[in-house]
N, C-alpha and C positions, 0 to 999 in steps of 0.2 A: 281778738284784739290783744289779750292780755298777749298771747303767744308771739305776735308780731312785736313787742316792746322789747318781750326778752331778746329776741332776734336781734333787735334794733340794739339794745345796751350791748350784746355780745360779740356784734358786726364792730361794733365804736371802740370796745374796749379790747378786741383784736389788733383792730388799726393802731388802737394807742398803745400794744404793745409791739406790734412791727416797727412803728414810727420811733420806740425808745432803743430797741432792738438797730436800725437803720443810724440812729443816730451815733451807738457804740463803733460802728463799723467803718466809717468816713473817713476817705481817706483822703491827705491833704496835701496838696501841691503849693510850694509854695508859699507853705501859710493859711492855702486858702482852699475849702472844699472843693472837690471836682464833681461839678453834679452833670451826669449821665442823658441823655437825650432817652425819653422813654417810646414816641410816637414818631416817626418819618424822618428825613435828612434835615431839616426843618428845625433850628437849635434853639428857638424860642420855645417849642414843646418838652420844658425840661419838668411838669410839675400839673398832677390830677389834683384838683383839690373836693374834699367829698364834706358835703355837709355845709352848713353855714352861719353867719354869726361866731356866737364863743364858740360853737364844736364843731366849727372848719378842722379839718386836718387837710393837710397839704401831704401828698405821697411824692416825695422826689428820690430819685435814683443815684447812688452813687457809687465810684468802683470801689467795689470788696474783695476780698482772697477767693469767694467763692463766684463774683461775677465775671471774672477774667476778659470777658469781652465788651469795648465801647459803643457797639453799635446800636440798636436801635430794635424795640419789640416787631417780629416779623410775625402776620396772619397764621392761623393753621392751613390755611386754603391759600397760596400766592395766586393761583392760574385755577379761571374755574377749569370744574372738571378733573382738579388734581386730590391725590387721596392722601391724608393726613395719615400719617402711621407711626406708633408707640415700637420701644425695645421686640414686645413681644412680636412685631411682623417682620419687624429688622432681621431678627432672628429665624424666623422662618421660612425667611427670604433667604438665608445663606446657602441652603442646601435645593433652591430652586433654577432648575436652568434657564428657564425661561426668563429669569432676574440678574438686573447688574446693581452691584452699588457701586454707588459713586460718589468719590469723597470730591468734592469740586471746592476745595480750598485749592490755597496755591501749594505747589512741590514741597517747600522748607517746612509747612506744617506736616504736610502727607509723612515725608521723610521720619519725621520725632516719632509719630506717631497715628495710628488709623486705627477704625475696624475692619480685623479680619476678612480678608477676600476682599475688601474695598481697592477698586481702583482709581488711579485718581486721573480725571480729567477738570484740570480748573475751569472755573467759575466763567474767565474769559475765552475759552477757547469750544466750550462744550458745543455749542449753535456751528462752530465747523466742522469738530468731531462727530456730528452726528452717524456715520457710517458706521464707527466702536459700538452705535447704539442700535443697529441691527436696521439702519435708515438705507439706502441706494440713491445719490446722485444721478437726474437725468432729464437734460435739456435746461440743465441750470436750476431744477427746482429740485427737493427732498421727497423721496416716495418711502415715508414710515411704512408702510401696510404691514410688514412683519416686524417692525419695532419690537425689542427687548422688553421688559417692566421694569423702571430705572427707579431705583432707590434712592433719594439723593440724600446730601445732608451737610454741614457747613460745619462753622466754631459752635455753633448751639441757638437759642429761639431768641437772640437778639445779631445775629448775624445775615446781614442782607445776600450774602452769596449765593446760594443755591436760589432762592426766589427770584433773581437779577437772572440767572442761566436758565431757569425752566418759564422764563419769558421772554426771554431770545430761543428755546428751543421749539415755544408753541408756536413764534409766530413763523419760527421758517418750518415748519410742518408737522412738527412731533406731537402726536398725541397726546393731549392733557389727560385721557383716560389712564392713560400708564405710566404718570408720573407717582412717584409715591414719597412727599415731604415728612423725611422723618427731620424735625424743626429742634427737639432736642440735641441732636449733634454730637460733638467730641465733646462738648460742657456735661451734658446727662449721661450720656455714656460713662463718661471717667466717673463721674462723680457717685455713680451708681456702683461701680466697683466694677465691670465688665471688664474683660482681658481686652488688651491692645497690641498691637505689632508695630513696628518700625515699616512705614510705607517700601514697597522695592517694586523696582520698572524694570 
């Protein structure tokens, strides 16, 4: 019991220093904070509040220097059956041929900048591209059976792109076994300090 208190004071007093931590960082439009949508399209979901009474704390999101993107917290898993994967499979992935990455942001981001051997097929076009992805067109329907292992990846884990494409690509035929959502993106990557290239077609 005693163990779970500490737990409990240390989980609170975490929060309340993220929450003072969050409050340094706001940035203001207008006059007026911009607070960030944390769960779905859905703009009333701006604000978790944990605990209750006097030691409610409210976690809201707003844009920082380090959150660069407005969109919206994305699952580890978008498409059952798809494999969540860290730098380190990113990585591992570069030097496998049986692997594509794929930057499916749109062209003007790929352009500034990518990872390494990343191609980029956007976000909207990937579900017609699927042929790039080792799929065969026939009788009007997708025959993956020797489909690629497609790495995919967006702005970072509040970016709906890649998850919006590897659910147009399951349902016209691609395998969700050989999707591989690395969710951190261009946000963790850069931030992590990894090398980047100028995207080229």
């Amino acid at each position: 019991m005693k163990s779970f208190v500490r737990l409990s004071v240390l989980f609170f007093a975490s929060l309340s220093a993220f929450s003072a931590i969050a409050e340094s960082t706001k940035v203001s439009k207008d006059g007026q904070t911009e607070y960030l949508r944390i769960v779905s399209e859905d703009d009333k979901v701006m604000a978790v509040t944990v605990g209750s009474g006097e030691n409610a704390i409210t976690i809201q999101r707003t844009m920082t220097s380090c959150a660069k993107n407005k969109g919206w917290l994305q699952p580890l898993i978008p498409v059952a059956g798809s494999h969540p994967v860290t730098e380190l499979e990113v990585l591992a992935s570069l030097n496998d041929k049986s692997s594509m990455l794929i930057d499916m942001r749109q062209q003007d981001h790929f352009v500034e900048g990518t990872i390494p051997t990343a191609i980029n097929i956007p976000y909207t076009e990937v579900a017609l591209r699927l042929n790039e992805l080792g799929c065969e067109k026939a009788s009007g329907a997708w025959n993956c059976s020797n489909a690629k292992k497609v790495y995919a990846f967006c702005n970072g884990p509040v970016c709906p792109q890649s998850p919006i494409a590897m659910k147009a690509m399951v349902r016209d035929g691609f395998p969700a076994d050989k999707i591989y959502y690395y969710r951190g993106g261009m946000l963790d990557w850069e931030a992590l300090g990894f090398t980047t290239v100028e995207g080229e077609f």
